[in-house]
LOPA-294686 format. One record per residue (C-alpha): x, y, z; residue in one letter. Coordinates in pm, 1 decimal, padded with zeros to 6 digits. Example, Ala and Ser with C-alpha at 12.3 -4.5 7.8 and 13.67 -1.06 7.14 Angstrom:
+----------+----------+----------+-----+
:        x :        y :        z : res :
+----------+----------+----------+-----+
:  01230.0 : -00450.0 :  00780.0 :   a :
:  01367.0 : -00106.0 :  00714.0 :   s :
+----------+----------+----------+-----+
This chain:
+----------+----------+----------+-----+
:        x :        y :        z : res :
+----------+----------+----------+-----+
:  02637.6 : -01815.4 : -00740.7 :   x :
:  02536.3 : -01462.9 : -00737.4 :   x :
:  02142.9 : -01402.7 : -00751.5 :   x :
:  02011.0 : -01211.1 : -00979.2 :   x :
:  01712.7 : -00936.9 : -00828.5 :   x :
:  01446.8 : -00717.1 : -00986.2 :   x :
:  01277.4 : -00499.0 : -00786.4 :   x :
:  00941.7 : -00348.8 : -01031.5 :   x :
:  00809.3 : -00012.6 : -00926.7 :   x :
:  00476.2 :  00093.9 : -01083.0 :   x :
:  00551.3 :  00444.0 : -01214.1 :   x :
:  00252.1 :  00672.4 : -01030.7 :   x :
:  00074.8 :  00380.0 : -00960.2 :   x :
: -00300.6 :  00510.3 : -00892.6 :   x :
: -00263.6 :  00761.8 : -01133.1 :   x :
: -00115.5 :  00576.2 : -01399.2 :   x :
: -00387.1 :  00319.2 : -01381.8 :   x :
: -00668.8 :  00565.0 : -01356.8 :   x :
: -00499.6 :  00721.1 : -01673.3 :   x :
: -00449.8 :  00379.6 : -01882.9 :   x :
: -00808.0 :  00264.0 : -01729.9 :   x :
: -00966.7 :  00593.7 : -01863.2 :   x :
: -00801.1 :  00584.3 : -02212.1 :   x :
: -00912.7 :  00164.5 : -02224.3 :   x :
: -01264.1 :  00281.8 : -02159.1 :   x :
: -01267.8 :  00574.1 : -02468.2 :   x :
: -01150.6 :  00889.5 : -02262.2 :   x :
: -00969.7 :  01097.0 : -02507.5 :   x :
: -00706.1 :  01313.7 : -02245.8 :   x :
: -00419.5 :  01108.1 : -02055.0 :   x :
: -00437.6 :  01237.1 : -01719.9 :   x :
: -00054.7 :  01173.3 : -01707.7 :   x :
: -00019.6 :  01428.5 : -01955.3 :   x :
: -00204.7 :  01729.4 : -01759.3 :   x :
: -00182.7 :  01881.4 : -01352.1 :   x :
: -00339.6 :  01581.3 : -01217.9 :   x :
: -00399.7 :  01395.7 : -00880.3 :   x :
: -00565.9 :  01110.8 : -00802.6 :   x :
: -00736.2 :  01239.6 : -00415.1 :   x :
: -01064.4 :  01326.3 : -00428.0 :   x :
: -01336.1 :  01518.5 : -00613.6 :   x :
: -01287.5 :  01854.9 : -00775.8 :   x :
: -01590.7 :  01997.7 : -00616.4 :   x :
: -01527.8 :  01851.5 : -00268.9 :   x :
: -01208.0 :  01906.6 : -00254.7 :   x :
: -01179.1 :  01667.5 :  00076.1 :   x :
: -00915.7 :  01418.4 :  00136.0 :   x :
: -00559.2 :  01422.2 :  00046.3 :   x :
: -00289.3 :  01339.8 : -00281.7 :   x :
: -00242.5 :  00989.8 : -00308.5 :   x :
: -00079.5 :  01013.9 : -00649.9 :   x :
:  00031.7 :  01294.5 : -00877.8 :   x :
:  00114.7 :  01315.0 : -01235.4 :   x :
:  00470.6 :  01473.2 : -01328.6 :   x :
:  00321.3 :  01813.3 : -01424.6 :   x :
:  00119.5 :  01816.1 : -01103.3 :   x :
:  00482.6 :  01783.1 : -00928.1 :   x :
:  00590.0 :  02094.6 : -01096.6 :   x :
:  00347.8 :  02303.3 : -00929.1 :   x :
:  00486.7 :  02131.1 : -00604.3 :   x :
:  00179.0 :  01904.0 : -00565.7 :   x :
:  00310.8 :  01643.1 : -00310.3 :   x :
:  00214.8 :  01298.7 : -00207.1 :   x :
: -00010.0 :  01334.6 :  00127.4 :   x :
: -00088.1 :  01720.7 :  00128.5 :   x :
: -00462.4 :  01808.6 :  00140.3 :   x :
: -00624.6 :  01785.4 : -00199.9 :   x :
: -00748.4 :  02188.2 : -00095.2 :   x :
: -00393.5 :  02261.3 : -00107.3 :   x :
: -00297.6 :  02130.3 : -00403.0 :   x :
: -00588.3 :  02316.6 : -00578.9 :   x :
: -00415.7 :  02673.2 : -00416.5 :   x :
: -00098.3 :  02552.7 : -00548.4 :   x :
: -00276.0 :  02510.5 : -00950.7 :   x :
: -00604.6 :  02632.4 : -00948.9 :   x :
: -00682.4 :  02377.7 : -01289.4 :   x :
: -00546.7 :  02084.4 : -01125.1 :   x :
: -00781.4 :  01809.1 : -01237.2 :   x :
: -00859.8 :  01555.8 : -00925.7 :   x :
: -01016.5 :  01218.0 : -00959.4 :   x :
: -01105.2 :  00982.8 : -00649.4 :   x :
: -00928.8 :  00650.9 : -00616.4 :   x :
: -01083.6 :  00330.5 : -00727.4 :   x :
: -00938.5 :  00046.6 : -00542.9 :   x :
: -01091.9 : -00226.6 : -00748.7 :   x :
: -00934.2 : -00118.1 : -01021.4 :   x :
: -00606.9 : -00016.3 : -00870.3 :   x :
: -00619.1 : -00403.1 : -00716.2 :   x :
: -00657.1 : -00568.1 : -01125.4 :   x :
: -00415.2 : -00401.4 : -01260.4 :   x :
: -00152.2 : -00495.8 : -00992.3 :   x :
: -00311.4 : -00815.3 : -01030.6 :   x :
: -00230.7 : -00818.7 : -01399.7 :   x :
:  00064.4 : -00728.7 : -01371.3 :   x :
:  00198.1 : -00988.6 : -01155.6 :   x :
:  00057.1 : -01231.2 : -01383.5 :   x :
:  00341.1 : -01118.8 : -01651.3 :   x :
:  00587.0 : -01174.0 : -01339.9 :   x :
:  00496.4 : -01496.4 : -01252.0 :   x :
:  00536.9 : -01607.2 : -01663.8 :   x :
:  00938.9 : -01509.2 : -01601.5 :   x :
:  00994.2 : -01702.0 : -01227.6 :   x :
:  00770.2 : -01820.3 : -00971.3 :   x :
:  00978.2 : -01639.1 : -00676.2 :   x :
:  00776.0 : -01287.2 : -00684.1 :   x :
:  00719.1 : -01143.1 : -00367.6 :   x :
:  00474.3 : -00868.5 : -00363.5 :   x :
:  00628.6 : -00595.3 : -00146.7 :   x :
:  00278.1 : -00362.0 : -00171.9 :   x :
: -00019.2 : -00298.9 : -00441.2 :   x :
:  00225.7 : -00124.4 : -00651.7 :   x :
:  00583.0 : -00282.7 : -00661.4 :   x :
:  00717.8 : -00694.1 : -00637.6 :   x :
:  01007.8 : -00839.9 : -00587.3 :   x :
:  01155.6 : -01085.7 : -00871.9 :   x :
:  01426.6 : -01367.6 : -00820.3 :   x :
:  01540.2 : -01443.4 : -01144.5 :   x :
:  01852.3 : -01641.8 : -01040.9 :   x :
:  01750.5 : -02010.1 : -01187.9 :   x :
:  01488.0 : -01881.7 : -01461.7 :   x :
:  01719.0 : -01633.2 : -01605.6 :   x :
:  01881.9 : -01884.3 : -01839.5 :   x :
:  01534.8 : -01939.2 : -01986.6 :   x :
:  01491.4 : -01598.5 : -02122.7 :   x :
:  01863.6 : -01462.4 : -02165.6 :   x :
:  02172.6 : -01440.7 : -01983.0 :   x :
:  02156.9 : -01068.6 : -02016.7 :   x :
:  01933.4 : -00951.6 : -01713.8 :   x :
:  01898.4 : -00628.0 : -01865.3 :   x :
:  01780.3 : -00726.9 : -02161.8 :   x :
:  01493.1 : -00955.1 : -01955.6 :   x :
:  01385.2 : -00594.1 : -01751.3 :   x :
:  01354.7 : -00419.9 : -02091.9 :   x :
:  01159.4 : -00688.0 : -02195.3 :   x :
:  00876.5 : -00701.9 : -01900.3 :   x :
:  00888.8 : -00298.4 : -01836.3 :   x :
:  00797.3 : -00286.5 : -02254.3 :   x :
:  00513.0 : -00608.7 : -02239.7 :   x :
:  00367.7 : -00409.9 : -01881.0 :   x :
:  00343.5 : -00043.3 : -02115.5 :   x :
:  00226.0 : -00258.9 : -02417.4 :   x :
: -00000.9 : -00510.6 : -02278.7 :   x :
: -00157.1 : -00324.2 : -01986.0 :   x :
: -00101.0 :  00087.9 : -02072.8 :   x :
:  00122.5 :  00155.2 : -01818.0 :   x :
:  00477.6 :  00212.8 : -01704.9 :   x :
:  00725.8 :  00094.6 : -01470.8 :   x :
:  01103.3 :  00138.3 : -01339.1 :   x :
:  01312.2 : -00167.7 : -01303.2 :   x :
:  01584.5 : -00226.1 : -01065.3 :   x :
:  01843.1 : -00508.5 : -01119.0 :   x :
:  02127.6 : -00598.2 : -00849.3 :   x :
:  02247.1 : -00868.3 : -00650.8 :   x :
:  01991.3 : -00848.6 : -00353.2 :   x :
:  01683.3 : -00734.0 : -00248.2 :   x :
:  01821.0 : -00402.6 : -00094.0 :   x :
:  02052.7 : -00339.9 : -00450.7 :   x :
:  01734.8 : -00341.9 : -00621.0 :   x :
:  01521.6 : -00112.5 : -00480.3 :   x :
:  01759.5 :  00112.6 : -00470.0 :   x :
:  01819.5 :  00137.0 : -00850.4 :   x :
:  01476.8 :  00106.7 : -00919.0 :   x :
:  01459.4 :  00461.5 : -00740.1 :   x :
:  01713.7 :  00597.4 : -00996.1 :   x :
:  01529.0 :  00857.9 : -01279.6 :   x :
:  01214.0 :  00764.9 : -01342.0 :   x :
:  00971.8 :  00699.4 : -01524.7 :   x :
:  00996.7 :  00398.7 : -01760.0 :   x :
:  01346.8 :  00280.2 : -01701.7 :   x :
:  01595.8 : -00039.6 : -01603.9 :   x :
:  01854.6 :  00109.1 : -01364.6 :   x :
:  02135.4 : -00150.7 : -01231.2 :   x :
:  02341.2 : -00181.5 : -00916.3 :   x :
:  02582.3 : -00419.9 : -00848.2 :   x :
:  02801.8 : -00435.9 : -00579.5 :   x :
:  03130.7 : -00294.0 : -00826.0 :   x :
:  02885.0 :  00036.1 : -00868.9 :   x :
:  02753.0 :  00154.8 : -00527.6 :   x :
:  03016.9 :  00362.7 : -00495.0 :   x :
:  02963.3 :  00555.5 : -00786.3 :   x :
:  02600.2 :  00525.1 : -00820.6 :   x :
:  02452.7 :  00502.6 : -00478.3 :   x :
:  02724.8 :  00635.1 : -00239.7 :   x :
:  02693.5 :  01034.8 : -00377.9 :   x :
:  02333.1 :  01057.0 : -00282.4 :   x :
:  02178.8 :  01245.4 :  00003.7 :   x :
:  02196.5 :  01045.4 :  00275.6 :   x :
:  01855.5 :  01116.4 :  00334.8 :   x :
:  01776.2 :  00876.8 :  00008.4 :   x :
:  01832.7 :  00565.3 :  00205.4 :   x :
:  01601.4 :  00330.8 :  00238.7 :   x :
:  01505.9 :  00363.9 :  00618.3 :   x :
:  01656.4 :  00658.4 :  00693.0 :   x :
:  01347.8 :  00947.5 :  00809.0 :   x :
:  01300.3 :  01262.0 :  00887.7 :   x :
:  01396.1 :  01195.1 :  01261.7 :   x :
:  01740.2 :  00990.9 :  01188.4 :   x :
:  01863.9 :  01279.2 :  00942.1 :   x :
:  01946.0 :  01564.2 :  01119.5 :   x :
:  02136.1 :  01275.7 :  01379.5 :   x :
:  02306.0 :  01200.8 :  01126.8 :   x :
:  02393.4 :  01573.2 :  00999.5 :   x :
:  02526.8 :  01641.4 :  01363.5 :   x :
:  02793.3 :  01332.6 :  01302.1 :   x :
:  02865.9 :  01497.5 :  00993.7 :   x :
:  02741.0 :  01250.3 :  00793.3 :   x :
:  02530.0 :  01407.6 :  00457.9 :   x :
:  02594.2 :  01146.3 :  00208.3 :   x :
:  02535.1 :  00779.8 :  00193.2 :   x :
:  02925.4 :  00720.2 :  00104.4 :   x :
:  02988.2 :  00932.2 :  00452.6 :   x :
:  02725.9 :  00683.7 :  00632.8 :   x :
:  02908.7 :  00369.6 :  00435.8 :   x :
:  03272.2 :  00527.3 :  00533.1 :   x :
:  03183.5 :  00580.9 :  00881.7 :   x :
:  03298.7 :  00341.7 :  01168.6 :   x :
:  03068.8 :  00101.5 :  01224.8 :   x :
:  03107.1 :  00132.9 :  01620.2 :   x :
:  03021.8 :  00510.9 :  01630.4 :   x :
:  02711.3 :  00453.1 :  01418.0 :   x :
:  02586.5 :  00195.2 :  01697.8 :   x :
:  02674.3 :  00388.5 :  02008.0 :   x :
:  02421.3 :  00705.5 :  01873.1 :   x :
:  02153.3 :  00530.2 :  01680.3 :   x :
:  02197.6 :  00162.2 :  01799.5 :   x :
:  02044.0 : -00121.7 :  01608.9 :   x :
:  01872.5 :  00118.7 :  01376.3 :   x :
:  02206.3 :  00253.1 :  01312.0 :   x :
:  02386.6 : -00091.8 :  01220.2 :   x :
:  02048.8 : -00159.9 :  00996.8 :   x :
:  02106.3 :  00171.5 :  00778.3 :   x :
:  02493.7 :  00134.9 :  00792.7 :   x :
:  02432.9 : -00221.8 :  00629.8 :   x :
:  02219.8 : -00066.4 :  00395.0 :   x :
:  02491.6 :  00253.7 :  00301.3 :   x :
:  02699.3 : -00056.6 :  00177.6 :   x :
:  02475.0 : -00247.4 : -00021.0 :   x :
:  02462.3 : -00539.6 :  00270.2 :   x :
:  02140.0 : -00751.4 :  00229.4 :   x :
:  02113.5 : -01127.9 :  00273.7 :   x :
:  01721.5 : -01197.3 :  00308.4 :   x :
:  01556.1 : -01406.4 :  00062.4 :   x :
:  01227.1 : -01346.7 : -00189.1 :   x :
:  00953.1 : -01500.9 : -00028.7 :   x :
:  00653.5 : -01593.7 : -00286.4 :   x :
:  00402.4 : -01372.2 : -00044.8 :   x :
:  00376.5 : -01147.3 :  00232.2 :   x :
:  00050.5 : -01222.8 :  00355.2 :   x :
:  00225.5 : -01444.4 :  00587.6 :   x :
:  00420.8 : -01166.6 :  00750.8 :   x :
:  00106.7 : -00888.8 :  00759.3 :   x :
:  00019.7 : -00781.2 :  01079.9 :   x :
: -00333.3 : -00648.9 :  01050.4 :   x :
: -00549.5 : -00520.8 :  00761.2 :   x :
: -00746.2 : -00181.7 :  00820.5 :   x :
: -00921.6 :  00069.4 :  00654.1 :   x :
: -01017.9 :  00462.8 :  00750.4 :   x :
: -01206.1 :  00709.2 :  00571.5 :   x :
: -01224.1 :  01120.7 :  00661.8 :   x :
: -01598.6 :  01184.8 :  00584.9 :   x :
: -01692.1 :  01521.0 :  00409.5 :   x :
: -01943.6 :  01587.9 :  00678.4 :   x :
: -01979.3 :  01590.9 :  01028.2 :   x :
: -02069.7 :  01225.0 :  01174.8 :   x :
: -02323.0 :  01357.9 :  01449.0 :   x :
: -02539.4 :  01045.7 :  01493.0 :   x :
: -02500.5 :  00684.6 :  01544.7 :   x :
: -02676.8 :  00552.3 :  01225.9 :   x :
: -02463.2 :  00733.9 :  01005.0 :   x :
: -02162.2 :  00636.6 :  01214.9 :   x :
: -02302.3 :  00269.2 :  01193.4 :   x :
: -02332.8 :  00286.3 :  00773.8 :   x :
: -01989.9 :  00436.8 :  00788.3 :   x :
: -01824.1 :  00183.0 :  00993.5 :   x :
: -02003.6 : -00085.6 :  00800.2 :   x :
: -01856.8 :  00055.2 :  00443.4 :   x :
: -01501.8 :  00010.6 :  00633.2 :   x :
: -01544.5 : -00314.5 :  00729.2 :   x :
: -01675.7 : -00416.0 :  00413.9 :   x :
: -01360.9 : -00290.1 :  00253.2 :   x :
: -01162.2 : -00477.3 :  00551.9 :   x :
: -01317.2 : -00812.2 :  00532.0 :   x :
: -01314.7 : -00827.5 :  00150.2 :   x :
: -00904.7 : -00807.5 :  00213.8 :   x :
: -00884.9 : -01032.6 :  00482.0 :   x :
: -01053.7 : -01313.3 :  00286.3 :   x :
: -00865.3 : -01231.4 :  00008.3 :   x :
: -00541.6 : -01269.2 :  00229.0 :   x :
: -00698.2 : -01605.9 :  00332.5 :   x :
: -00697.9 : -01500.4 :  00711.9 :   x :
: -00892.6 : -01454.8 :  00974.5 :   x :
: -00872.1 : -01213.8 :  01319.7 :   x :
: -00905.5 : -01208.9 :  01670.4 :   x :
: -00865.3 : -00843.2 :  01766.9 :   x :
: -01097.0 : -00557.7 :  01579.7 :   x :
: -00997.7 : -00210.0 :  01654.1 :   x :
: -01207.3 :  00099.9 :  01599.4 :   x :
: -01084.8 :  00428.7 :  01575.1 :   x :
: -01216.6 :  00769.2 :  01535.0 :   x :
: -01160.8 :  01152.1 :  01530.4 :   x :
: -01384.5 :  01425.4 :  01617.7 :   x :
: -01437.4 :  01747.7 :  01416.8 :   x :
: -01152.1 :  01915.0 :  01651.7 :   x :
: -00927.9 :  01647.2 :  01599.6 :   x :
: -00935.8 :  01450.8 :  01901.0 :   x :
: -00818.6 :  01119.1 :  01841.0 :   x :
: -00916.1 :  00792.5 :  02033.4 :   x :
: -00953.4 :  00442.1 :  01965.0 :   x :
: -01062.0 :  00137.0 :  02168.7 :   x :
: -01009.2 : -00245.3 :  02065.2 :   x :
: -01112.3 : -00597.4 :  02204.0 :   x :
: -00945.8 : -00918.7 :  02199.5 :   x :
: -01271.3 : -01161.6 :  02043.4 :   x :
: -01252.9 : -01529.0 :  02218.3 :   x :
: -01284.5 : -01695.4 :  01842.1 :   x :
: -01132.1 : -01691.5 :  01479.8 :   x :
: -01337.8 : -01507.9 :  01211.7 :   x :
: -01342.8 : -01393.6 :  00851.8 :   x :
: -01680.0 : -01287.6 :  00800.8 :   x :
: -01814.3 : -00938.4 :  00777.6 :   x :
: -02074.5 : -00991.8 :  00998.2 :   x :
: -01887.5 : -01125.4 :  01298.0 :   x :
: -01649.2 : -00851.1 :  01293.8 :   x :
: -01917.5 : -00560.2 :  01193.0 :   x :
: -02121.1 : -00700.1 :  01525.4 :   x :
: -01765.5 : -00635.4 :  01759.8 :   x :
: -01671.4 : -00307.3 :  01521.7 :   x :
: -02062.8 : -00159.1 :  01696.8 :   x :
: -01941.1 : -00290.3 :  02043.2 :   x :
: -01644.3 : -00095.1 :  02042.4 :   x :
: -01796.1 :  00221.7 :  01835.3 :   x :
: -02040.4 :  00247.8 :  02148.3 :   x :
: -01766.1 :  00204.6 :  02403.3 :   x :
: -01595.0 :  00466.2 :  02250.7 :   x :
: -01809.8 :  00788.3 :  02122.8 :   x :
: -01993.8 :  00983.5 :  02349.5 :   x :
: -02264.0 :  01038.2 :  02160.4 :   x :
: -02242.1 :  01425.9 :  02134.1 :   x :
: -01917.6 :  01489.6 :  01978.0 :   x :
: -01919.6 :  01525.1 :  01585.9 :   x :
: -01697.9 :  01301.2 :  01418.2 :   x :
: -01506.9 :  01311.9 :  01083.6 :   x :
: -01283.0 :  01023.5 :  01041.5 :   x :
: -01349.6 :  00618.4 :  01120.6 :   x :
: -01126.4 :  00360.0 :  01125.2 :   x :
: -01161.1 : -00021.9 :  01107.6 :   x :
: -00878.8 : -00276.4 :  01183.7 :   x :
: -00804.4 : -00661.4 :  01240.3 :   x :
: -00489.7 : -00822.3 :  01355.6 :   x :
: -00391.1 : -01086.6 :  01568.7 :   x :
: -00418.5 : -01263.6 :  01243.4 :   x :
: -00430.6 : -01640.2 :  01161.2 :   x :
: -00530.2 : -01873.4 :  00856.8 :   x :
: -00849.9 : -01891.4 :  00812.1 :   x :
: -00812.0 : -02272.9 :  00659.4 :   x :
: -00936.3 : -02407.8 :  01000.7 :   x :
: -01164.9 : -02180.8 :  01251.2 :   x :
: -01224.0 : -02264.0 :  01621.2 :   x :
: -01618.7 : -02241.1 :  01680.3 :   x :
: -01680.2 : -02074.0 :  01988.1 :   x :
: -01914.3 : -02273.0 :  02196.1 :   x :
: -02170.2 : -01977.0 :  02271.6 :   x :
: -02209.0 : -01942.6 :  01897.0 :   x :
: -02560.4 : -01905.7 :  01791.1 :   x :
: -02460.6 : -01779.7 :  01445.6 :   x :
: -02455.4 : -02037.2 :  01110.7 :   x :
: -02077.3 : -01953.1 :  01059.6 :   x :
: -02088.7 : -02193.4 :  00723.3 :   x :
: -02356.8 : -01956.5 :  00586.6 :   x :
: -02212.2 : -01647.5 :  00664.7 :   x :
: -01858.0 : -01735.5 :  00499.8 :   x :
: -02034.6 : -01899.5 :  00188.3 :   x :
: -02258.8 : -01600.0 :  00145.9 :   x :
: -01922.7 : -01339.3 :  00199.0 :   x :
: -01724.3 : -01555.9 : -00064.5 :   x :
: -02039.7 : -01589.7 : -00313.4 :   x :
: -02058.1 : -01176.1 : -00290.2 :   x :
: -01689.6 : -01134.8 : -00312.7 :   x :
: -01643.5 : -01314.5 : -00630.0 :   x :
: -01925.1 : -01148.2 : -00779.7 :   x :
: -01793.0 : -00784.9 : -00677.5 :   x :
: -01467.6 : -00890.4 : -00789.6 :   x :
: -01611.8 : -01003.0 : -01174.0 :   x :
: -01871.5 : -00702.9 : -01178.0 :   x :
: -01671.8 : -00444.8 : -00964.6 :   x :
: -01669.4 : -00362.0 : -00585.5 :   x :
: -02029.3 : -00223.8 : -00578.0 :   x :
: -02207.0 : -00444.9 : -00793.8 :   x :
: -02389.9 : -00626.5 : -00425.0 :   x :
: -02449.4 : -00350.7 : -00156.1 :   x :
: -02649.8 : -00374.2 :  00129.4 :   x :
: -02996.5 : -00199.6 :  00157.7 :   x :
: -02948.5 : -00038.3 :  00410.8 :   x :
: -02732.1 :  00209.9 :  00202.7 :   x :
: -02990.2 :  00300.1 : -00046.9 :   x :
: -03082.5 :  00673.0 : -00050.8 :   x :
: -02831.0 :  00684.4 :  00240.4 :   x :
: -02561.8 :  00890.3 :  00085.6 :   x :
: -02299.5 :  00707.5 :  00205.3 :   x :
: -02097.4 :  00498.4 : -00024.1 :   x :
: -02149.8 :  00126.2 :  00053.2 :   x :
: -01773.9 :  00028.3 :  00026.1 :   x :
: -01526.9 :  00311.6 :  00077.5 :   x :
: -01153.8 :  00422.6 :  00288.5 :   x :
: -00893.7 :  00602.5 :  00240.4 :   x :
: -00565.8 :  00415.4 :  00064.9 :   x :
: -00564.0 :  00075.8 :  00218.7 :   x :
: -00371.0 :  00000.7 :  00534.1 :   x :
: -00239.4 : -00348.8 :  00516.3 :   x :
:  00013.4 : -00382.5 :  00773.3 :   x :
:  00285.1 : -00528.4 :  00533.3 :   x :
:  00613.7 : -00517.9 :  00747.7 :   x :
:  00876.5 : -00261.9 :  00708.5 :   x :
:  01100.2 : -00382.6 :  00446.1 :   x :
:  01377.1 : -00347.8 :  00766.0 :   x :
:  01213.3 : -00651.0 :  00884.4 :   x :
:  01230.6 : -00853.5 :  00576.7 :   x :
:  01607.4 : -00784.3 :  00444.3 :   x :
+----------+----------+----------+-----+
């Protein structure tokens, strides 16, 4: 039996829900209908493009270029900072309309899911088209915002045509279309294939993905090896892996960074800093229902020097206050104390369930207090918004008591998972 796979792609993701969010909440322009970005303040100007809208892109705004640049590029460009705990509901929300069509969604990252609709087709129609028309036009009518919807036979299929012309669309590929559809792009379209395997690939000859799909599957190997076979699989529309209902079983660490808008010169404002991260950090974690055994700090000074340092703790833990304690140890061990610094960076890994937690037997800390009070102030954040509890220590401070740049869950390459 063939399956049947969606693959749903939030059009614009952060900016599309800062737009619908905005509009919800009485504001009368759409910023998907002006130059926008989602990056940072106008006055600022700090910090980079996580999102554009499309007539941001033709100014030649690009994902990841400094938010200064942009502004050179369209001197009106209207920039907004992310809000993650907003961002987080409405990818929230929109799973929820997933799970109402089959229980097999895997969430691939904050913005896109995979669907196996193989047995619960039959419940909606036998036409899967007509079932990704249906949730793209509930997702625009029920939550403001659109998607692109992929339909093939696998995983792989499916991403691929959700990547056809965007926004708001159902794209197909099945097997009997690659060739028409898929082979004829620039090679360089392939899922997996960067900036460092192109120009290999250009000195092989090899500039579309039919040329990659065409090409013996021996001389792939012998210059590009396994990573070769992977994207040669891929050229053909070869993909065998199954949906899993979550990733959180497959992430590798959570972490969190922020690139301040001032210099960092003194260890109390580093401290607030790093706090804010971990806060962000440990909030996902718990979420995840997982705890860590290595924290890793990193940092960069105002001449971009980069260093990090990272410990290995001899317990289990989930709590903020645990890992805030090591994220100090390892801030200490690592700054000199002169040196100006303008990004931090917070990260856990080694992960593990967090369902059962070995006590370590120097442990003078109430560990059952500490996670009750972290979950009692993470449901109340997550009801009343990500700010709603701060710590006092970040009154008058000037430093925001939750922030980071886009989060950095380590979800796996999706080479690992087809």
């Amino acid at each position: 039996m063939s399956r049947i796979i969606l693959h749903i792609d939030a059009n614009a993701a952060y900016l599309s829900w800062e737009a619908a969010y905005r509009l919800q909440h009485g504001e009368k322009i759409d910023l998907r209908t002006i130059p926008s970005i989602v990056g940072g303040s106008e006055k600022s100007r700090h910090g980079i493009v996580l999102a554009k809208s499309i007539p941001a892109k033709k100014y030649g705004i690009k994902t990841g270029e400094p938010v200064r640049d942009a502004f050179s590029k369209c001197p009106n460009l209207v920039s907004v900072p992310p809000r993650y705990n907003i961002y987080m509901n409405c990818s929230n929300a929109m799973v929820e309309i997933f799970k109402e069509y089959t229980d097999k969604v895997q969430r691939y990252s904050i913005d896109e899911c995979f669907l196996d609709m193989t047995h619960s087709l039959h419940l909606f129609s036998h036409d899967p088209v007509k079932v990704a028309h249906e949730i793209k036009d509930r997702i625009k009518k029920e939550l403001g915002f659109t998607v692109n919807v992929g339909i093939g036979v696998n995983k792989l299929q499916a991403k691929v045509a959700s990547d056809f012309k965007k926004p708001d669309m159902v794209h197909t590929l099945y097997p009997h279309e690659i060739e028409k559809k898929m082979w004829p792009l620039p090679v360089g379209d392939l899922f997996m294939v960067g900036m460092a395997t192109k120009p290999k690939l250009f000195k092989l000859g090899i500039y579309t993905i039919g040329d990659l799909a065409n090409t013996e599957k021996d001389l792939i190997h012998s210059h590009l090896k396994s990573h070769g076979l992977m994207i040669w699989h891929y050229a053909n529309g070869i993909d065998y892996s199954d949906v899993r209902k979550s990733n959180y079983e497959f992430i590798k660490g959570i972490g969190n960074g922020t690139t301040t808008h001032f210099d960092v010169d003194n260890k109390n404002e580093a401290y607030k800093v790093l706090l804010a991260l971990t806060e962000s950090v440990a909030m996902r974690l718990r979420a995840a229902k997982m705890s860590t055994q290595l924290v890793t700090v990193g940092i960069k000074t105002n001449e971009f020097r980069s260093s990090s340092h990272q410990r290995k703790l001899g317990y289990c833990t989930d709590t903020t206050y645990e890992i805030y304690e090591e994220v100090k140890r390892l801030f200490d061990d690592l700054w000199d104390g002169e040196t100006p610094l303008r990004k931090l960076r917070v990260r856990v890994s080694e992960l593990t369930g967090n369902d059962f937690l070995q006590m370590s037997l120097f442990d003078i800390n109430n560990r059952e207090k500490l996670q009750n009070a972290d979950l009692c102030i993470d449901a109340i954040r997550k009801r009343f918004g990500s700010k709603s509890v701060i710590r006092a220590s970040f009154l008058y401070s000037g430093i925001s008591p939750i922030q980071g740049g886009m989060p950095e869950d380590d979800y796996p390459l999706m080479s690992s998972i087809l």
